[in-house]
C-alpha positions as CSV (number, residue, x, y, z in Angstrom):
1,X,125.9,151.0,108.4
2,X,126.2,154.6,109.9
3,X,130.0,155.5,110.5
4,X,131.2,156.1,113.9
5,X,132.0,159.4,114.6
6,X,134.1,160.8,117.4
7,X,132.7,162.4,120.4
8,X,134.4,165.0,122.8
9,X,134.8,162.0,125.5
10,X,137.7,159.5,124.7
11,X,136.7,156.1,123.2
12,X,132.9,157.0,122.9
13,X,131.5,157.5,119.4
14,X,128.4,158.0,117.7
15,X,126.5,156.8,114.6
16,X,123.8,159.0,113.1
17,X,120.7,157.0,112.3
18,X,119.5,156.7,108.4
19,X,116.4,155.2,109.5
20,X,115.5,155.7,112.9
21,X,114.0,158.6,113.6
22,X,113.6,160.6,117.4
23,X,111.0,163.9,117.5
24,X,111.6,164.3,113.4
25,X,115.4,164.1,113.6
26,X,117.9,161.1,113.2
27,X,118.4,158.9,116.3
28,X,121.7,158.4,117.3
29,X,123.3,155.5,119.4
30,X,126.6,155.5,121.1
31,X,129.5,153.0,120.8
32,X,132.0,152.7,123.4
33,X,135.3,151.0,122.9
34,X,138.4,149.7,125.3
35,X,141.2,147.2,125.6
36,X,140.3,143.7,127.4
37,X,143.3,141.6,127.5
38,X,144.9,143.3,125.0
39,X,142.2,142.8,122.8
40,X,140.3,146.1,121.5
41,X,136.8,145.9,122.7
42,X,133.7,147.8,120.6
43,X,130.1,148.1,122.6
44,X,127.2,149.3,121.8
45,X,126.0,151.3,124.6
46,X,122.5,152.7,123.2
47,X,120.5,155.0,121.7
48,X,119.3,158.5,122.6
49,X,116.1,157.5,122.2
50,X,116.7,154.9,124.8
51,X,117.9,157.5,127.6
52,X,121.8,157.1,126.3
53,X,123.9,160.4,126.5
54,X,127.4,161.0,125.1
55,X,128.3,161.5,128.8
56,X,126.2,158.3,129.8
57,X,128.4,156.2,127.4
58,X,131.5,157.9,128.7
59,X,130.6,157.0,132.3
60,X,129.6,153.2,131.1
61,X,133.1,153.4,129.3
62,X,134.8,154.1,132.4
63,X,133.3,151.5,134.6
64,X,134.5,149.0,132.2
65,X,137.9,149.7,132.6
66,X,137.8,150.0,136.6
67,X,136.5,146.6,136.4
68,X,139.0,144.8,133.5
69,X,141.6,147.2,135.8
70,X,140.5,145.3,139.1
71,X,139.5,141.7,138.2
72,X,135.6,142.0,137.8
73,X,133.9,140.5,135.2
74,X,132.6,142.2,132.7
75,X,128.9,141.6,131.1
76,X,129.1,138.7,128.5
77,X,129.5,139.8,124.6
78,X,125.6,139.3,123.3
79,X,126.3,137.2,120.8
80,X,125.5,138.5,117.5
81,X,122.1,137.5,115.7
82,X,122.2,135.6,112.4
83,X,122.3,137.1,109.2
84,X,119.0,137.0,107.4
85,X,120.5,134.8,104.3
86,X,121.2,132.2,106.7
87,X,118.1,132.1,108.6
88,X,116.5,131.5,105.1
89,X,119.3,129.4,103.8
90,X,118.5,126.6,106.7
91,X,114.0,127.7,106.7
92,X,114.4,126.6,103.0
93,X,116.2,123.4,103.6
94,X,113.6,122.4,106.3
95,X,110.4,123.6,104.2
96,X,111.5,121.6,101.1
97,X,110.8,118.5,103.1
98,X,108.4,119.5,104.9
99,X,105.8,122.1,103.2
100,X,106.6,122.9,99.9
101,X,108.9,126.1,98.8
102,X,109.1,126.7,95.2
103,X,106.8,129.6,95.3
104,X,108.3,131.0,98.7
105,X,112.1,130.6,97.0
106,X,111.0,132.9,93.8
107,X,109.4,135.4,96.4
108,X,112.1,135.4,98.4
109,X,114.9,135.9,95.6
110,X,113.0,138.4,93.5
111,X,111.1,141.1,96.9
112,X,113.3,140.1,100.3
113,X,116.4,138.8,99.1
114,X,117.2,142.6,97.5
115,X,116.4,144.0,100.7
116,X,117.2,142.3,103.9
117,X,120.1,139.5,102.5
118,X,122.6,141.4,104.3
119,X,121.2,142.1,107.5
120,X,121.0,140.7,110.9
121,X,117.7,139.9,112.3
122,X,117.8,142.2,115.1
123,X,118.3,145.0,112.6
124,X,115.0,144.6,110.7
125,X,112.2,146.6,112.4
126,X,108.7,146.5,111.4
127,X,109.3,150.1,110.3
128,X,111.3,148.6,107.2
129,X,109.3,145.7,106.6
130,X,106.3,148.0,106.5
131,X,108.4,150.2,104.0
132,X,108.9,147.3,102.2
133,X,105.1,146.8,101.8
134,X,104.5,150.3,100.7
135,X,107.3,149.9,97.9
136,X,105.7,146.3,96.8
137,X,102.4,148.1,95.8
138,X,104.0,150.5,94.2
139,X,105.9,148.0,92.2
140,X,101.8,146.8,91.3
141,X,102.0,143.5,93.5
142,X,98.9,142.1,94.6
143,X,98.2,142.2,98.3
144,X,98.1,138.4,98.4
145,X,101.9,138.7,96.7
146,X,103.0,141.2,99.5
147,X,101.5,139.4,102.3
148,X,103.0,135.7,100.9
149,X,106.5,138.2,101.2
150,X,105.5,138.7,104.7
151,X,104.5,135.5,106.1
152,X,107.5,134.0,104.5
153,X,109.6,136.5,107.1
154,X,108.0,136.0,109.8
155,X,107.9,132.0,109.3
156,X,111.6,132.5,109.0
157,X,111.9,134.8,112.1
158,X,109.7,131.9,114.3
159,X,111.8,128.9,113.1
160,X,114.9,130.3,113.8
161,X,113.5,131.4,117.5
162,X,112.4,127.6,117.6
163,X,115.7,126.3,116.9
164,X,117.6,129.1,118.9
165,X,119.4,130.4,115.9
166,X,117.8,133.6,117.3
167,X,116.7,135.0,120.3
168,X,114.9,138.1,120.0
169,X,111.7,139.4,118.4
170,X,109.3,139.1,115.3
171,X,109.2,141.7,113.9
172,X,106.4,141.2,111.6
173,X,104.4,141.5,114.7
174,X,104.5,145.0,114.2
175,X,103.5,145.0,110.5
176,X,99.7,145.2,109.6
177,X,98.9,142.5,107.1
178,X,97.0,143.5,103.4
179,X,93.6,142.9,103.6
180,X,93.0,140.7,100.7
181,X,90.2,140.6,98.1
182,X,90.4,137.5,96.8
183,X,87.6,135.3,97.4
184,X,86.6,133.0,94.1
185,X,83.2,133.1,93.3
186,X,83.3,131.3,89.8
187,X,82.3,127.4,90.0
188,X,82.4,125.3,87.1
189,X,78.6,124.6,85.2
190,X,78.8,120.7,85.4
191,X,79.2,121.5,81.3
192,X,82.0,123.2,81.6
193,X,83.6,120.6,84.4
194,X,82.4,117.6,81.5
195,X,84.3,119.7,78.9
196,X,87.3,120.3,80.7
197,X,88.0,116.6,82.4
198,X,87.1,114.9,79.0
199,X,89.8,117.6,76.8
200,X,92.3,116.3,80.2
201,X,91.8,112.8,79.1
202,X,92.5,113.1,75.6
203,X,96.4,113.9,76.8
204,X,98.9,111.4,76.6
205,X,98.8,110.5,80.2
206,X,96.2,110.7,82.6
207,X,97.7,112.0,85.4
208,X,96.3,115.7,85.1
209,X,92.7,114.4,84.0
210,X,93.2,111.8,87.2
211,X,94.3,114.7,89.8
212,X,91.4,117.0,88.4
213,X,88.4,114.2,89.5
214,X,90.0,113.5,92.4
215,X,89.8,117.2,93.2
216,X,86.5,118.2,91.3
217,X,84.8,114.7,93.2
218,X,86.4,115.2,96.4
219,X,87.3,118.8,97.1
220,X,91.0,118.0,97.9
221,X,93.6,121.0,97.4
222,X,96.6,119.7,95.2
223,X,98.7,119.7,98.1
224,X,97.0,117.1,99.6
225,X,96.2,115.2,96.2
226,X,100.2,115.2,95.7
227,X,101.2,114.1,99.4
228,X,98.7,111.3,99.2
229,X,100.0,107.2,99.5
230,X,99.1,103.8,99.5
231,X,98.8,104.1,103.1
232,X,96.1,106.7,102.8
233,X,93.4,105.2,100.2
234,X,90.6,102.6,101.7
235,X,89.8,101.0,99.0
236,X,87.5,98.7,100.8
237,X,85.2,101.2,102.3
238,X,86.0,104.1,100.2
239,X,87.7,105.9,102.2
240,X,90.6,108.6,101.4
241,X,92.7,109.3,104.7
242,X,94.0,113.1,104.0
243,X,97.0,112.8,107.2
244,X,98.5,116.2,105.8
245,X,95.9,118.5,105.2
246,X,96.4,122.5,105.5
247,X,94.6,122.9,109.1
248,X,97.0,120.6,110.4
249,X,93.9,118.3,111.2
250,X,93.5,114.8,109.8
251,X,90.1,114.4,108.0
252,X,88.8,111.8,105.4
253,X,87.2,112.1,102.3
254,X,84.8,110.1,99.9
255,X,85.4,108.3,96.9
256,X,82.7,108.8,94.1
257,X,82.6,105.4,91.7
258,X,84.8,107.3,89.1
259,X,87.2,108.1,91.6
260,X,87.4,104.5,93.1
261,X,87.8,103.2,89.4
262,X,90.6,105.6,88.6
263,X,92.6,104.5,91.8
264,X,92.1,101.6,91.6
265,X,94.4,101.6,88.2
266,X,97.2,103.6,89.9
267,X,97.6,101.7,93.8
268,X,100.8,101.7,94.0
269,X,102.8,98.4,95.3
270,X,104.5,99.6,98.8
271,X,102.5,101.5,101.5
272,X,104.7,104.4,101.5
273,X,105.1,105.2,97.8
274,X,103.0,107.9,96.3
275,X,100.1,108.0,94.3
276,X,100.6,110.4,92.2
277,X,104.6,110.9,92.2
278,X,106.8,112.9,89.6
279,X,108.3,111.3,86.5
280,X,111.5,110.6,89.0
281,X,109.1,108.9,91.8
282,X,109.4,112.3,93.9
283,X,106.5,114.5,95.0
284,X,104.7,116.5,93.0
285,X,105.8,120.7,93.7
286,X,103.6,122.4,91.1
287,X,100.6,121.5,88.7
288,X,101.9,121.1,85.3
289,X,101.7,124.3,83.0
290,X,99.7,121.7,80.2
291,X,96.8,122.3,82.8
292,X,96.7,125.8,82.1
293,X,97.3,125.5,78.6
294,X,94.5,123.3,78.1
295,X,92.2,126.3,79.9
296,X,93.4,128.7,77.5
297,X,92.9,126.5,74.6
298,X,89.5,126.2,76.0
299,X,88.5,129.6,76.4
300,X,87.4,129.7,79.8
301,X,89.3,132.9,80.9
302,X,88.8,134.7,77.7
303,X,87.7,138.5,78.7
304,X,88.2,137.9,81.9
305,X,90.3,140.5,83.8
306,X,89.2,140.0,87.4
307,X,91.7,137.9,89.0
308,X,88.7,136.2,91.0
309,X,87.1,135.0,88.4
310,X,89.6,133.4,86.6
311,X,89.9,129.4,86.4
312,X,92.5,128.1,88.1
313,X,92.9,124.3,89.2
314,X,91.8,125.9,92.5
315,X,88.2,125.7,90.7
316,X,87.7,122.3,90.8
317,X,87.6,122.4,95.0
318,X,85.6,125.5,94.5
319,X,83.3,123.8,92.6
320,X,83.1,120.7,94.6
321,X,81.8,123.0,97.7
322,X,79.0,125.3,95.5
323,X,78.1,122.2,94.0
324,X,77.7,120.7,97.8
325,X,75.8,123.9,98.8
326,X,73.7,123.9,95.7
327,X,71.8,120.4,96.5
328,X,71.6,121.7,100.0
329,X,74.1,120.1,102.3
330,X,74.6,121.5,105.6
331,X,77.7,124.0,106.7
332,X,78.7,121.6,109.4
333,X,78.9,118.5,106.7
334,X,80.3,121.3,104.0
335,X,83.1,121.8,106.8
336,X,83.9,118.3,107.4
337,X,84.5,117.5,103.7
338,X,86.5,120.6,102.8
339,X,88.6,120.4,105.9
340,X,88.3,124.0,107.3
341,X,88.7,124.9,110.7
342,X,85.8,126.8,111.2
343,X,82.7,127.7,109.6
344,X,84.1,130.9,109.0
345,X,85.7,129.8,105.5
346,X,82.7,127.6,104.8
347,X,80.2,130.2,105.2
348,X,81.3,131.9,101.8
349,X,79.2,128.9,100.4
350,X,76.0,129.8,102.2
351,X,74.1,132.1,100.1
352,X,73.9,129.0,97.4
353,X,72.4,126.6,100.2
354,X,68.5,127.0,99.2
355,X,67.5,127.4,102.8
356,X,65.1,128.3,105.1
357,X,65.8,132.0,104.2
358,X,65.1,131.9,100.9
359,X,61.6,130.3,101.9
360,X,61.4,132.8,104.9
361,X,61.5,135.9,101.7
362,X,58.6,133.7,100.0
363,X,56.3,133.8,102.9
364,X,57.0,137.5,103.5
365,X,56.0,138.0,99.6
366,X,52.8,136.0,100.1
367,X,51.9,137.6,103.2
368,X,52.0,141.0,101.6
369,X,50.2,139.9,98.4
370,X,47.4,138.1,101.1
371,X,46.9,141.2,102.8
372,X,47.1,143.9,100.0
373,X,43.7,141.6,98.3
374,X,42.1,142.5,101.7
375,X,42.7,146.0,101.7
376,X,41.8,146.2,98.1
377,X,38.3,144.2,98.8
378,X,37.5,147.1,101.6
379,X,37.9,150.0,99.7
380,X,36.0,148.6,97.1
């Protein structure tokens, strides 16, 4: 914080900005203080850039003692925003019920926490979050990293307007988000998929193996595959009821026989207990490091240096939609099985669908070849 410095009127000082900046010099806000009740009173009366003057503060100064001096009330005290910590301190407690925070936690402790821990909400402009951004990159973050750091702020900022914590703005709002490059485009060959799923079954349990096919089959993201319950599987009519999904839409999905013999050995007993639950009967946070392990051992990212094309357990839902688009489903079915909310996300699938485009290129090769014989025929 800037230190108050005294002015030429009596109880007005001012701070010199180290970040905000007016015409290319520091800004500088003024601070009045006075006695209340016996009680010494500091105010923040504003900044040049807002219109505030040294002699503007002392005039605002001296209203406020005519009116303690002759009964008036004075404006309320704003109550001053939260800290940032404790903003996060109480996003974290509701996210680990509710959505899932390990990654956001490790984000948060290693890019914000170093940062923004010891300030107050209303303190944090866009100005610093986008320097904040600038410094990640240069630290050789991806942009999907920096703009994870991001959301997690401004989740933090809307959750703590939502309870009333805080009353003020977002200012992520202000902050242009990375433009990210991260589209997969590597699908397993259904080789590669046998491979992998029969190495996963060879482990001592099953559970990876199990939560691959269900994935691989049905195209469900792990999320989804860990939040699942008795409650949720149809085993009469196949059915998989996915009430948790990331579009905040319920949707279903359907089992393959190999899925619906591989639940069928792990139904639990009461409706609400998991599927697939941790060793302690808890939900699942992260797929287990064995998994990638078992894709080194493999080989299946040796040489490969593009972040895109790497296998991940991502690849298995991946592979479920090119597979889909491959034996020529339509985007509208594609979109109902994967669960996006618009075709936007599902069209990234399209140039695989052998459609009527690829035909339409035939014809307008035949055409050409057709009418290149006849001018051939004339000449001659």
């Amino acid at each position: 914080m800037a230190v108050r410095e005294r002015t030429k009127y009596p109880g007005v000082y001012k701070r010199i900005s180290t970040e905000k900046m007016l015409n290319g010099k520091p800004d500088i806000c003024f601070d009045i203080t006075y006695k209340l009740e016996g009680k010494k009173i500091w105010e923040k009366a504003g900044w040049v850039s807002e219109g505030y003057s040294e002699k503007l503060a002392n005039d605002i100064r001296a209203e406020r003692i005519r009116s303690a001096r002759h009964g008036i009330d004075l404006p309320k005290q704003k109550k001053k925003a939260p800290f940032l910590k404790d903003a996060w301190e109480k996003y974290k407690t509701w996210a680990e019920v509710n959505k899932g925070v390990s990654g956001d936690i490790s984000r948060y402790n290693h890019h914000i926490k170093p940062r923004f821990e010891d300030k107050r909400m209303n303190d944090i402009t866009a100005f610093d979050l986008e320097r904040m951004k600038s410094e990640l990159f240069k630290e050789g973050l991806a942009p999907a990293t920096v703009k994870h750091c991001l959301v997690i702020i401004r989740q933090v900022y809307n959750k703590a307007l939502s309870w009333g914590i805080y009353q003020g703005g977002n200012p992520v709002k202000g902050v242009k988000m990375p433009i990210l490059q991260n589209r997969r485009t590597r699908f397993f060959s259904h080789e590669e998929a046998h491979i992998l799923l029969e190495r996963l079954k060879s482990m001592q349990t099953l559970d990876l193996h199990d939560i691959s096919l269900l994935a691989l089959h049905c195209g469900l993201r792990s999320n989804e595959i860990f939040s699942l319950k008795k409650n949720d599987i149809d085993m009469q009519n196949g059915i998989i009821r996915i009430t948790d999904p990331k579009n905040k839409t319920t949707r279903h999905a359907y089992m393959t026989g190999a899925v619906k013999v591989m639940l069928q050995e792990r139904i639990p007993e009461k409706p609400e207990d998991l599927v697939f639950p941790d060793r302690n009967g808890n939900k699942i946070v992260n797929i287990s490091k064995s998994f990638f392990r078992i894709i080194k051992e493999l080989g299946f990212n040796d040489g490969v240096t593009d972040r895109r094309q790497m296998v991940t357990f991502y690849t298995f839902r991946h592979t479920f939609a090119s597979w889909l688009a491959i034996q020529g489903e339509s985007l509208p079915t594609m979109k109902e099985l994967l669960g996006h909310k618009s075709t936007v996300m599902t069209e990234r699938y399209a140039h695989l669908i052998p459609d009527h485009k690829r035909a339409a290129t035939a014809r307008l090769e035949e055409a050409f070849n057709k009418k290149s014989k006849k001018v051939k025929k004339i000449k001659e």
